[in-house]
C-alpha positions in Angstrom: 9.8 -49.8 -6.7 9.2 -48.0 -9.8 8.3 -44.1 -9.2 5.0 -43.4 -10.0 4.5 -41.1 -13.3 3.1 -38.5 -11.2 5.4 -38.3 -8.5 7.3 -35.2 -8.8 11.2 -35.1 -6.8 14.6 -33.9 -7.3 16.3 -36.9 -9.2 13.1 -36.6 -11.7 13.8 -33.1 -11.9 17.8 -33.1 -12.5 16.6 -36.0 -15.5 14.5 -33.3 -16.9 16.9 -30.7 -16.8 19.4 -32.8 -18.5 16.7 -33.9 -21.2 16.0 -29.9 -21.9 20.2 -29.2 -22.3 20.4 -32.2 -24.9 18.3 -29.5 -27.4 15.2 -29.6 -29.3 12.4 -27.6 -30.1 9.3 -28.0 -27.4 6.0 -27.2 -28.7 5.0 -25.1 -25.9 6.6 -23.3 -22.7 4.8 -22.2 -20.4 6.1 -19.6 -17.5 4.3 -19.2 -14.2 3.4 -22.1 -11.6 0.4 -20.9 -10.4 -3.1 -22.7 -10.7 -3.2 -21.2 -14.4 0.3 -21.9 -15.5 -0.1 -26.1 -14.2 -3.9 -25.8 -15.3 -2.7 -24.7 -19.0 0.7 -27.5 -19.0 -2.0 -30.4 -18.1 -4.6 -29.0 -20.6 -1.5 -28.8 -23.7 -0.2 -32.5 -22.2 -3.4 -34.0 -22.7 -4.1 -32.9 -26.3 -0.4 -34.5 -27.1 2.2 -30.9 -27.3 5.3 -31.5 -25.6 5.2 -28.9 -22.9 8.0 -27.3 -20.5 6.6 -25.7 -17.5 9.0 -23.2 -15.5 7.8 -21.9 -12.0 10.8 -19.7 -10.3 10.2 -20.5 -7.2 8.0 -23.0 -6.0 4.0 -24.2 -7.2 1.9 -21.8 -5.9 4.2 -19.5 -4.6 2.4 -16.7 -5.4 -1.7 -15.2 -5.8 -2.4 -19.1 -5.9 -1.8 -20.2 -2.3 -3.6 -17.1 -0.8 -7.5 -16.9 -1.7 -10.4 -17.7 0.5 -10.2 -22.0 -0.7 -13.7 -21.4 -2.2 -14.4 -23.0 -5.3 -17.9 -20.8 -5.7 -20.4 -20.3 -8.1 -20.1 -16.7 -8.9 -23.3 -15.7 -7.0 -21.6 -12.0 -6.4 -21.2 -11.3 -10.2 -24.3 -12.1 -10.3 -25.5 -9.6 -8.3 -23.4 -6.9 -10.2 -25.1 -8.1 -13.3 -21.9 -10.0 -14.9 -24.3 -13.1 -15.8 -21.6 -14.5 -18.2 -18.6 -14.2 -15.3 -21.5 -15.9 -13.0 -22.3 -18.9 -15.4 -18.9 -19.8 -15.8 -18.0 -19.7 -12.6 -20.7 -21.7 -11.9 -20.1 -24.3 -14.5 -16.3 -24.3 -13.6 -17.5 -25.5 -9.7 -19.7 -28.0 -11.4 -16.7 -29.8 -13.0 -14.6 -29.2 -10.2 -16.7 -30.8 -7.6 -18.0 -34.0 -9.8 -15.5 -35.2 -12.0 -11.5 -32.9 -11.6 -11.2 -33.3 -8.1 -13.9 -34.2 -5.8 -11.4 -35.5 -3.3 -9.9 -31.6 -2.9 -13.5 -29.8 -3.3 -16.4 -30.3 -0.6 -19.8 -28.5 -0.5 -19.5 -26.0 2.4 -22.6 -24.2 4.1 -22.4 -20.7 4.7 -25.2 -18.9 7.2 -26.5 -15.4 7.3 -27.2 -15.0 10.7 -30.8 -13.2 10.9 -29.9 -10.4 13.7 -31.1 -7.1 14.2 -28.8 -5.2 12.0 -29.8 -7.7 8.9 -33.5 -5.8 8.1 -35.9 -8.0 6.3 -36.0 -6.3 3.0 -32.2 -6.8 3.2 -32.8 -10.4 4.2 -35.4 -10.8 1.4 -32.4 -9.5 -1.2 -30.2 -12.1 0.5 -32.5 -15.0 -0.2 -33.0 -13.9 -3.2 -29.7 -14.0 -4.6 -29.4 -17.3 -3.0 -32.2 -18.2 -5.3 -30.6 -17.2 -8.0 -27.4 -19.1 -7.0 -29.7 -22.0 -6.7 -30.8 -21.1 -10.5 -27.3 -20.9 -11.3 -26.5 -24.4 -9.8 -29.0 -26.1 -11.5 -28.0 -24.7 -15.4 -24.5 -25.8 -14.9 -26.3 -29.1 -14.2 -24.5 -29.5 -10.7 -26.9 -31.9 -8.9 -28.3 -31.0 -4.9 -26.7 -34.3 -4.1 -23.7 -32.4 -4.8 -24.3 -28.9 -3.8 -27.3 -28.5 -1.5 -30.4 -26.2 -2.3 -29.9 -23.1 -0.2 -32.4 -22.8 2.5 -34.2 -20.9 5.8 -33.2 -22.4 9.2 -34.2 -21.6 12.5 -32.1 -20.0 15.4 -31.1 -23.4 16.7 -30.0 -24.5 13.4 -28.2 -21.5 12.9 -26.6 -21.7 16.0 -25.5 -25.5 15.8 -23.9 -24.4 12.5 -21.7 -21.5 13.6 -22.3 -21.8 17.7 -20.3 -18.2 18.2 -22.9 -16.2 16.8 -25.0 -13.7 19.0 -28.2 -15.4 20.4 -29.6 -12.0 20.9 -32.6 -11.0 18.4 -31.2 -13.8 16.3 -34.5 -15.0 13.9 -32.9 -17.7 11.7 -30.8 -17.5 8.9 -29.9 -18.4 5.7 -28.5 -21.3 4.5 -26.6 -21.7 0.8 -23.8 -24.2 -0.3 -20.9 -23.2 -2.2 -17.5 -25.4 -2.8 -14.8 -25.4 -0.5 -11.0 -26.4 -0.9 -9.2 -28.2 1.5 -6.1 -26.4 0.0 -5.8 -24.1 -3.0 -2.0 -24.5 -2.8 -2.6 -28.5 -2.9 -4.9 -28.7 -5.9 -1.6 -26.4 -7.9 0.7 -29.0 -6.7 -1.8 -32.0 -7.6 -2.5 -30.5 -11.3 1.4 -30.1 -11.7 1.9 -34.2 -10.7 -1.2 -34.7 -12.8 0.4 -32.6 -16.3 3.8 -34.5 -15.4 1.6 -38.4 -15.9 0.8 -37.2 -19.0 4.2 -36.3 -20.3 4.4 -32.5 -19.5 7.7 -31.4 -18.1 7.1 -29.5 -14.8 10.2 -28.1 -13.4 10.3 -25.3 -10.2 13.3 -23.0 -9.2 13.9 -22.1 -12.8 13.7 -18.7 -14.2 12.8 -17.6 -17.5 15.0 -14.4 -18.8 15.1 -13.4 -21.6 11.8 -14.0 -22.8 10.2 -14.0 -26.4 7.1 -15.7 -28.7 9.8 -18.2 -29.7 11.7 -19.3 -26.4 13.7 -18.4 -23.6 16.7 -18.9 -21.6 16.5 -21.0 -18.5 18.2 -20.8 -15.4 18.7 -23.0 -12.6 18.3 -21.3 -9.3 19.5 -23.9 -7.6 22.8 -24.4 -9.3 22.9 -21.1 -11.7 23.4 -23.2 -15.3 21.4 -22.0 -17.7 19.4 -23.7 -20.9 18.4 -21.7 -24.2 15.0 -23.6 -24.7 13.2 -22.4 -28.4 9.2 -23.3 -28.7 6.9 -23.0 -30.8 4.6 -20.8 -28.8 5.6 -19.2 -25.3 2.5 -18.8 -22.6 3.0 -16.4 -19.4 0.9 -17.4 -17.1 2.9 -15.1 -14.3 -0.2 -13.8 -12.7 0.6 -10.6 -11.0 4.2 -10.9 -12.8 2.9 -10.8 -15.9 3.9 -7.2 -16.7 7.8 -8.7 -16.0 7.8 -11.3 -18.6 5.9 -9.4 -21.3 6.0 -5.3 -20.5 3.1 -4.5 -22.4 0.6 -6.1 -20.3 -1.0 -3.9 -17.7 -2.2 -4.8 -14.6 -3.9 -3.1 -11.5 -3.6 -5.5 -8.7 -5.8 -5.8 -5.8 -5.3 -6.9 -2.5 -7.6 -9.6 -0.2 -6.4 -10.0 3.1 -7.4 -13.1 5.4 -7.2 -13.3 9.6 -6.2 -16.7 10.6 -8.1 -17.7 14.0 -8.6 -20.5 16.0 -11.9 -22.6 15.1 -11.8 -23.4 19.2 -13.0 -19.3 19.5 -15.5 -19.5 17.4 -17.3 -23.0 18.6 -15.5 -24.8 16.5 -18.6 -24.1 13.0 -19.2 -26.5 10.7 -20.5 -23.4 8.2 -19.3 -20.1 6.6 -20.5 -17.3 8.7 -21.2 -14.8 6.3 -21.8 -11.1 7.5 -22.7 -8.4 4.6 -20.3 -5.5 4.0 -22.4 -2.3 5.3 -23.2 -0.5 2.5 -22.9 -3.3 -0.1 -25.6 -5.9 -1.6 -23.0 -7.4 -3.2 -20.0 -7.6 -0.9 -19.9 -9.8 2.4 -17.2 -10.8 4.9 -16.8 -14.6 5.4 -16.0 -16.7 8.5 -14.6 -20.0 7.2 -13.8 -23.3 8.8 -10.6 -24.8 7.8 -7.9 -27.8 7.7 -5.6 -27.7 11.2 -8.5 -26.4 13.6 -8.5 -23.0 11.8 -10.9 -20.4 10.7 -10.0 -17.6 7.6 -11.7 -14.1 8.3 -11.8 -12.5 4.6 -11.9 -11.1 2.7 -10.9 -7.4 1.4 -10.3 -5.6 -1.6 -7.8 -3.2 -1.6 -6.0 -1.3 -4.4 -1.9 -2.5 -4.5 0.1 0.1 -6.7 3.7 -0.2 -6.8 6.9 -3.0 -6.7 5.0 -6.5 -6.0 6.1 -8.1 -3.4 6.9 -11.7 -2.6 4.5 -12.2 0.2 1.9 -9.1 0.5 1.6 -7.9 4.2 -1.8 -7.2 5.9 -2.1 -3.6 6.9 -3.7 -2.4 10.0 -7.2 -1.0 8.5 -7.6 -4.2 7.0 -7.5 -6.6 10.0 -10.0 -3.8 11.5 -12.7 -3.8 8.7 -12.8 -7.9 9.1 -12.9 -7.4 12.7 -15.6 -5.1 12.8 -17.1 -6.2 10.2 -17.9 -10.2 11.3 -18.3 -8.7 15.0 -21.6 -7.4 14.1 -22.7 -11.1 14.3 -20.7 -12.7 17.1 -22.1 -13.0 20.5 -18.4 -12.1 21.9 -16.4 -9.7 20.3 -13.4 -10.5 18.4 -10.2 -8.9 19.3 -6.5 -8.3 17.9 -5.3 -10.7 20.1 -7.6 -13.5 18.9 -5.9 -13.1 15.3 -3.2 -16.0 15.3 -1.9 -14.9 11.4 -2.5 -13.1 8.2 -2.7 -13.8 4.6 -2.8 -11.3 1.6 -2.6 -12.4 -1.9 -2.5 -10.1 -4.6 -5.1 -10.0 -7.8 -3.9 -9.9 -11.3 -6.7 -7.6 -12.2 -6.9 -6.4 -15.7 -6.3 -2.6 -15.8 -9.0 -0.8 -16.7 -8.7 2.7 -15.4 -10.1 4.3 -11.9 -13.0 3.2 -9.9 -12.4 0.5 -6.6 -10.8 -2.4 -7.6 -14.0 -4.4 -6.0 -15.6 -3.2 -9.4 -12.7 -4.3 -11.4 -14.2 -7.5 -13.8 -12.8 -10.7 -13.0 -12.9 -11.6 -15.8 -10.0 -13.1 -17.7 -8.2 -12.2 -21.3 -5.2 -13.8 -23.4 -3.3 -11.3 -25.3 -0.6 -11.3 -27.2 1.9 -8.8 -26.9 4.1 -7.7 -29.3 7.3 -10.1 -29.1 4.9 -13.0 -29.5 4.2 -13.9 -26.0 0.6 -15.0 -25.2 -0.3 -13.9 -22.0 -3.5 -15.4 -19.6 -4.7 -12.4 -17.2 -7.0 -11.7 -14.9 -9.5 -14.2 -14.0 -9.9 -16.1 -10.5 -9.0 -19.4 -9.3 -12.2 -21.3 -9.8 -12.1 -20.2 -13.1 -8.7 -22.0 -14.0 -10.0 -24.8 -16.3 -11.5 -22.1 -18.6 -8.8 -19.9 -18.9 -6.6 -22.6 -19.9 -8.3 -24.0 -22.0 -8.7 -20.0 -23.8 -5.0 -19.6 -24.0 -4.2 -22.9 -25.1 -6.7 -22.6 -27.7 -4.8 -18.8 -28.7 -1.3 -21.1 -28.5 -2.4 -23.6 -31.0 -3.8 -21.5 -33.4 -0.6 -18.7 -33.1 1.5 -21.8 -33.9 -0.9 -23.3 -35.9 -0.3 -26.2 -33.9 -1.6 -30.1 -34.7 -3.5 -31.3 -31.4 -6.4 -33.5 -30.0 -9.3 -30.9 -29.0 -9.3 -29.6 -25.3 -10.1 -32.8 -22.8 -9.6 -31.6 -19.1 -13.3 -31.2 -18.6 -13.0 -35.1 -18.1 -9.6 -35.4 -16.7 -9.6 -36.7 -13.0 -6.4 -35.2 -10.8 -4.3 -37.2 -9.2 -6.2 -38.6 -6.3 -9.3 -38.3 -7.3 -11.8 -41.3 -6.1 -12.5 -42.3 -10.0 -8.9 -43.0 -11.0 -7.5 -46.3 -11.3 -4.6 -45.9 -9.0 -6.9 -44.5 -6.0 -7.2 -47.2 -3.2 -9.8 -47.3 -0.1 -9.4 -44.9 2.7 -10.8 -46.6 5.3 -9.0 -46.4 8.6 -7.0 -43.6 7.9 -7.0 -40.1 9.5 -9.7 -38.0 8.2 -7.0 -35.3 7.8 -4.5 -36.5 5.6 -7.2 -38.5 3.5 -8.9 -34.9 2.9 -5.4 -33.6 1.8 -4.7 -36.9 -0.7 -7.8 -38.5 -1.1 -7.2 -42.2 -3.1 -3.6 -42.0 -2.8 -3.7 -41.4 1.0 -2.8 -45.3 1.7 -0.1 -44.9 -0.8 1.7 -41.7 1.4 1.5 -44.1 4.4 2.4 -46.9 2.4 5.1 -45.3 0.8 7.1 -43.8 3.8 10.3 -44.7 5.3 9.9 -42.7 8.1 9.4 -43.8 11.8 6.2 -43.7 13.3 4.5 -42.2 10.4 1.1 -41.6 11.3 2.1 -39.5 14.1 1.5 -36.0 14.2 4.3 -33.9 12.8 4.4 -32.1 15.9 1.8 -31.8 19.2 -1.7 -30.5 18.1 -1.0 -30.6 14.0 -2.6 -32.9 12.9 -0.1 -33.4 9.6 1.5 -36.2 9.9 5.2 -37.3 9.4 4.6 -39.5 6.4 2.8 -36.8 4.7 6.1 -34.3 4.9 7.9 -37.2 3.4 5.9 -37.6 0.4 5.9 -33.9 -0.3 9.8 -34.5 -0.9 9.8 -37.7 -2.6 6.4 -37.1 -4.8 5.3 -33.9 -4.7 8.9 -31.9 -6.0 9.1 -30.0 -1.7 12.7 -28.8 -2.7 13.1 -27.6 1.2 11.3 -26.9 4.3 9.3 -23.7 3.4 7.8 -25.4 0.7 6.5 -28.3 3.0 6.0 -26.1 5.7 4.4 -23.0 3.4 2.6 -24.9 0.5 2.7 -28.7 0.8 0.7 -27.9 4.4 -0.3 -25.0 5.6 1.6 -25.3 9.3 3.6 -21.5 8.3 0.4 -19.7 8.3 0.8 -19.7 11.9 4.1 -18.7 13.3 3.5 -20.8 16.6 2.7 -23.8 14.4 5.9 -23.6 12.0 7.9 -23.4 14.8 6.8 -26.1 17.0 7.4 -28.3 13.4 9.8 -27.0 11.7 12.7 -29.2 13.2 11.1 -32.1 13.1 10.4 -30.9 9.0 13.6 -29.9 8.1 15.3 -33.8 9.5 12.8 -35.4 7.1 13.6 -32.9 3.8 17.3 -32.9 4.8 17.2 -36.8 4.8 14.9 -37.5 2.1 17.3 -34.8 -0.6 20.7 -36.0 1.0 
């Protein structure tokens, strides 16, 4: 069978190495394999550059794979008076949820319980901005069929939606729909396969060293060799890295720390709960349901001087802020022991001086420093589209490059119902279709493996063909990055361990 031209795997990626040795000028190289850096190689592919990707490590290794999985309309910038960091963000979830990836992005309720501690002029603010989300919805022309009009519900409703929240006093709440990810780490990997169809080389485990404007070396983690690789115009696009590849960009990043719990302890809600931040009108603490019978507690904002590390760490104060903070709506308290895992990504913030990072601007900037690199900063993950398209743009015109205007408004990823290649769904788990939408019946399809549809271990409901495929289409180069970014079994410890064995025969077998 010939490999589809999406499917990323080690034999593709050894060919592209090889190409790279045999010389020749690329138009554009691009360094970081996080949502931006795949979101900028599939925006260059499809206006014709031929376009080299590095990632050192694996997609979404790093800020990528740890926000909240909302895909939202900006509705808090709004309230802090950045209307043009609103809009976009707004028009971004528009294109998102209708025509780049439907399949990955759902409409998710979030309720405001109405307790005693929520007053009614606060409550009156509340539906107000939820107004003015609705206002927002409607001028990026996303349609109510696709995102709801926010709304008032009773107690009952309110209940039915998030059953764990305190009965006592409770009046109603409010209702407001914003989009929700299955996986942030899964739409990186799924723009990657899709800039690789169009002719972008996409490559992880290579580091770039000694960067400049007009190239850099490569090297092969895996097997230490090395490529010089000269371009016409170099993109970072390192995210809270940045400062490494080009040392005159500054950065203040932030922290946002989420509590992984058990959707069984909370009733198991089909909506957000969403609990304001005392003190803040514009700040709120989210209860999210999630893939694998999970629910993220985020999120928090704290300043993250010093070395950057691999994977952040959670601190103590900030598990008890989201504690306390969602308890003021639960009808049973939530405890330590209730927390099953953490997540902390860090925010490449633009540094702009003092003040609390949660006033920092998200919005994004391309620079250029002085060696020539072009650097895309700041910014946040619903935003990704746009701030590709903003430093391809600066890359074309540095190089005064020849290319087709910017088309990814229109592009469907890879999956995505509208594509040719997408194939009915019907029978399959509701899981793993929400994880691969029209290519679902191809994972099953596709795998060698026995008993595929069964569960990768007890209770996961991941199944064995789907850690197949990560290898064989979706460039997994070992178990963490099936078990930490094609899923997301590793957020809990218990999990990864009841599946990694079972994870690391089907990698070993599938790369041997």
């Amino acid at each position: 069978m010939t490999p589809a031209p999406h499917a990323l795997n080690l034999a593709r990626r050894t060919r592209d190495l090889d190409t790279l040795a045999a010389g020749g000028t690329v138009d554009l190289l691009v360094i970081g394999g996080g949502v931006t850096g795949t979101g900028a190689a599939l925006d260059a592919a499809a206006r014709g550059l031929r376009v080299v990707l590095v990632e050192s490590r694996d997609w979404a290794f790093g800020t990528s794979r740890w926000s909240s999985k909302l895909v939202h309309g900006g509705l808090r910038y709004l309230a802090s008076g950045r209307i043009g960091v609103a809009r976009e963000s707004a028009i971004e979830r528009g294109v998102l949820m209708t025509t780049t990836a439907p399949h990955l992005v759902h409409p998710l309720p979030t309720v405001v319980p109405l307790l005693p501690s929520i007053g009614r002029r606060q409550a009156a603010l509340i539906r107000v901005g939820f107004t003015a989300g609705d206002a927002l919805r409607i001028s990026a022309h996303t349609p109510s069929s696709v995102l709801p009009r926010a709304r008032r519900v009773s107690a009952t409703e309110a209940r039915r939606l998030a059953p764990a929240i305190a009965q006592d006093g409770l009046r109603g709440g409010l209702v407001a729909y914003d989009g929700q990810l299955i996986d942030d780490a899964r739409l990186v990997v799924t723009l990657a396969r899709t800039a690789a169809e169009l002719g972008a080389t996409v490559l992880t485990r290579v580091r770039a060293e000694d960067v400049t404007g007009s190239g850099a070396r490569l090297v092969d983690t895996l097997t230490g060799t090395s490529i010089t690789v000269s371009a016409r115009a170099v993109i970072s696009a390192a995210g809270v890295w940045a400062g490494e590849v080009d040392p005159s960009v500054r950065l203040r990043p932030s922290r946002g720390t989420h509590l992984v719990l058990s959707a069984a302890k909370l009733g198991n809600p089909t909506a957000s709960i969403t609990v304001p931040v005392p003190g803040s009108i514009s700040r709120f603490v989210f209860a999210m349901p999630e893939q694998l019978g999970r629910v993220y507690l985020g999120l928090t904002d704290e300043d993250a001087p010093g070395p950057i590390p691999d994977e952040p760490a959670a601190e103590d104060h900030e598990v008890a802020f989201l504690l306390d903070t969602i308890n003021q709506a639960m009808g049973t308290a939530l405890t330590r022991a209730d927390v099953l895992g953490t997540y902390s990504g860090l925010r490449p913030l633009i540094d702009t001086g003092g003040g609390s990072t949660a006033d920092v601007s998200r919005k994004h900037a391309v620079t250029v420093g002085p060696n020539g690199i072009i650097s895309i900063i700041g910014g946040k993950l619903t935003t990704y589209r746009q701030m590709a398209e903003d430093v391809v743009d600066k890359a074309v015109a540095v190089a005064d490059l020849e290319v087709k205007p910017c088309m990814t408004k229109h592009i469907a990823l890879v999956g995505a119902p509208s594509r040719s290649d997408s194939t009915a769904t019907a029978g399959l788990p509701s899981s793993l279709v929400a994880r691969h939408g029209g290519l679902a019946r191809v994972v099953v399809d596709a795998a060698t493996v026995p008993a595929p549809l069964a569960p990768i271990a007890p209770g996961i409901d991941v199944t064995r063909a789907e850690i197949e495929y990560a290898v064989t289409h979706e460039g997994a180069l070992d178990a963490s990055d099936v078990l930490d970014r094609r899923t997301r079994i590793g957020l809990v410890g218990a999990d990864a361990d009841a599946a990694r064995a079972a994870v690391e025969e089907i990698v070993s077998a599938r790369l041997s």
